[in-house]
C-alpha positions, 0 to 999 in steps of 0.5 A: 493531475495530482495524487493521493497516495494511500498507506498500508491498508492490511484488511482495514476495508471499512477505513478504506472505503471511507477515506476513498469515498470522503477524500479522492478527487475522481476528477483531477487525482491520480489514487494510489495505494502503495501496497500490503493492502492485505493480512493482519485486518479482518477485511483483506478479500473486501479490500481486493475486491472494492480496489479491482471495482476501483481498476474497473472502473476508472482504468489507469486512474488507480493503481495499487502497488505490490507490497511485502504482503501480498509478494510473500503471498505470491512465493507461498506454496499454494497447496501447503502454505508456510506462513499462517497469514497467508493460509488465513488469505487464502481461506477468506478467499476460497470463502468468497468465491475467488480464485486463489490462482487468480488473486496469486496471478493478480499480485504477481503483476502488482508494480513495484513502483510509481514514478513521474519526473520528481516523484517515486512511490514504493512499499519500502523506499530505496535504501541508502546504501541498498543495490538493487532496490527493484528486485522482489527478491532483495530484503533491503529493496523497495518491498522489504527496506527498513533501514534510512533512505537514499536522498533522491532528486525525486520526492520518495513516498513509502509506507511499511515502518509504521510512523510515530505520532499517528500522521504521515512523517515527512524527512528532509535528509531523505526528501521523503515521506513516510505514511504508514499510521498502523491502520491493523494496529486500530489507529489511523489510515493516513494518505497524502495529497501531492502535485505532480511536482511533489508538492505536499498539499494536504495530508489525509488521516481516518481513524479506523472504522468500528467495523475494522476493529472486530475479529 
């Protein structure tokens, strides 16, 4: 079966939903979204929801990925959060009738991965010289890395470091592809469609919908 990795959403549920509905294969695809689904966009608590309607759906054909965003959701105090963004999320959630336990619960068990034989997909990828990359707590690991990746015998796909040219970025001293085209900044969201084998077969890109451009 092959994949449609999706990049950082952060909010844009208009340009999510279009490229879902215009772009994945229900039948023969595998949709991943790997991670910061949320914060920055106007639209975070629709994307949670239209992406668990997706869960119920179609079960284990789609997952989401935990990114730096929804993981600094999950260690926030929930009674006096520190960070603004994540005030700003719960009060859109309280607004529409979700549970902020529930949303902190259902983060919290957001995977830190997806891997088959000859592709890993994560937030941030796996540093080059990073230890512990699948810790949640490791600012070089798979949530927070910003630096070079290790060169894997897997494919490495990551979103979180906004690519130049607004198109998905492919780097071959590092087998990896980067895919985030700053869908918060206005531009694009991009995914990419693979093989099971890691073979690029097409890359996806929508600009982001005029309703996902309003405060």
């Amino acid at each position: 079966m092959n994949l449609l990795v999706i990049g950082d959403v952060h909010g844009c549920y208009h340009t999510l939903k279009q490229l879902v509905e215009e772009h994945w294969d229900v039948e023969n695809e595998l949709l991943i979204q790997l991670g910061d689904m949320v914060n920055k966009g106007s639209h975070s608590i629709e994307c949670i929801k239209y992406w668990q309607q997706l869960q119920a759906e179609h079960g284990d054909y789609v997952v989401m990925l935990r990114g730096n965003h929804e993981q600094q959701f999950v260690k926030d105090n929930l009674e006096h959060p520190r960070d603004l963004e994540n005030a700003l999320l719960q009060r859109d959630a309280l607004a529409q009738g979700m549970k902020v336990k529930s949303l902190r619960k259902w983060f919290t068990h957001l995977p830190l991965g997806w891997e088959n034989d000859d592709i890993l997909v994560t937030h941030a990828g796996v540093a080059k010289n990073g230890i512990n990359p699948f810790s949640a707590e490791n600012k070089t690991g798979v949530l927070y890395n910003k630096g070079p990746l290790k060169c894997l015998k897997k494919l490495q796909v990551k979103g979180h470091s906004i690519v130049a040219g607004d198109k998905p970025v492919f780097v071959p001293r590092e087998n990896a592809w980067y895919i985030d085209t700053g869908a918060w900044t206005k531009k694009y969201l991009s995914a990419i469609r693979l093989s099971p084998k890691g073979e690029m077969l097409k890359a996806v890109r929508v600009k982001i919908h005029p309703e996902d451009k309003r405060k």
